[in-house]
N, C-alpha and C positions, 0 to 999 in steps of 0.2 A: 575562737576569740577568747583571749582570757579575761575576766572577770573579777572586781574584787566587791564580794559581801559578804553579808553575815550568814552565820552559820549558828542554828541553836543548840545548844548544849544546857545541860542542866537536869533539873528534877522538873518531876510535875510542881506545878504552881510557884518554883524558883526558876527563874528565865536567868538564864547570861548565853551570851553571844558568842563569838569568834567573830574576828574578821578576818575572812578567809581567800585566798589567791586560787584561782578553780577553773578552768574551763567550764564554758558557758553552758557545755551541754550537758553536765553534769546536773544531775538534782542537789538541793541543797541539804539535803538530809543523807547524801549518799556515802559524805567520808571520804570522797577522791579528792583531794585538793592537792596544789604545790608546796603551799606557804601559807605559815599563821602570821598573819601582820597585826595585829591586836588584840583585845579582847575590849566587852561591855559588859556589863553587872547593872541590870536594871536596878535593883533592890537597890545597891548604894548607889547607882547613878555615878559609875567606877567607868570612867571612859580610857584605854591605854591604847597607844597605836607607835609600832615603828615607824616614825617619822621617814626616815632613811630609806625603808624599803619599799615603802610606799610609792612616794617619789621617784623611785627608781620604775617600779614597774609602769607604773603613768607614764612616765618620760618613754617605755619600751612599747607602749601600745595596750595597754591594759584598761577594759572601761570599770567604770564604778559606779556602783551603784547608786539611785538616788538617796534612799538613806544612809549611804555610809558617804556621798557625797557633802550630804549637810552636817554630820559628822567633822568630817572633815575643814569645812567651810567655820564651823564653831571653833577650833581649837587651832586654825590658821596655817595649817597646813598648806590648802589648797585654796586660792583666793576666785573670789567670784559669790553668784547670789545664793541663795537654797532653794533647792526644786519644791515643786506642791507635789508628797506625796499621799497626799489623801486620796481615799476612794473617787473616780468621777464619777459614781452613781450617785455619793453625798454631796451637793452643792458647799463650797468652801465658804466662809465668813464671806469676804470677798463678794462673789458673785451675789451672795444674798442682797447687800447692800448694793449692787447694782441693780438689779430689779427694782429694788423698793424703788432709786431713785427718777 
């Protein structure tokens, strides 16, 4: 199954991303990929993506990640809501304020 997420590149303590086209069984640090479909730059909060190819691959059967889903969902790409990717060992805002109530 193909795959699309991030991939890190960069220096110690300068993070940027890829987002990257890959089979699933690949590791994400392994450097096998199909396709660069964007890049992320934390430090400037630098978001770029092939719109085009993206789309394509989605449309061909390709899943996506949840973070590069919400990604995506930001810059309107791909319409629909953004997944909770937070840890489920940390309780989310959310769930906090259902307990209390």
């Amino acid at each position: 199954m193909l795959k699309i997420r991030l991939q890190r590149i960069g220096r110690k303590n300068d993070p940027a991303f890829r987002v990257v086209l890959t089979d699933s069984k690949n590791a994400a640090k392994s450097g096998k990929f199909k396709e660069i479909l964007g890049s992320y730059n934390l430090k400037n909060g630098e978001v770029v993506f092939k719109a085009d190819r993206i789309s394509h691959w989605i449309s061909n059967g390709a899943q996506v990640s949840d973070t590069v889903h919400n990604f995506l969902v930001h810059q309107k790409i791909v319409s629909g809501k953004k997944k909770n990717v937070l840890s489920k060992k940390t309780p989310t805002k959310a769930r906090k304020e259902l307990k209390k109530a």
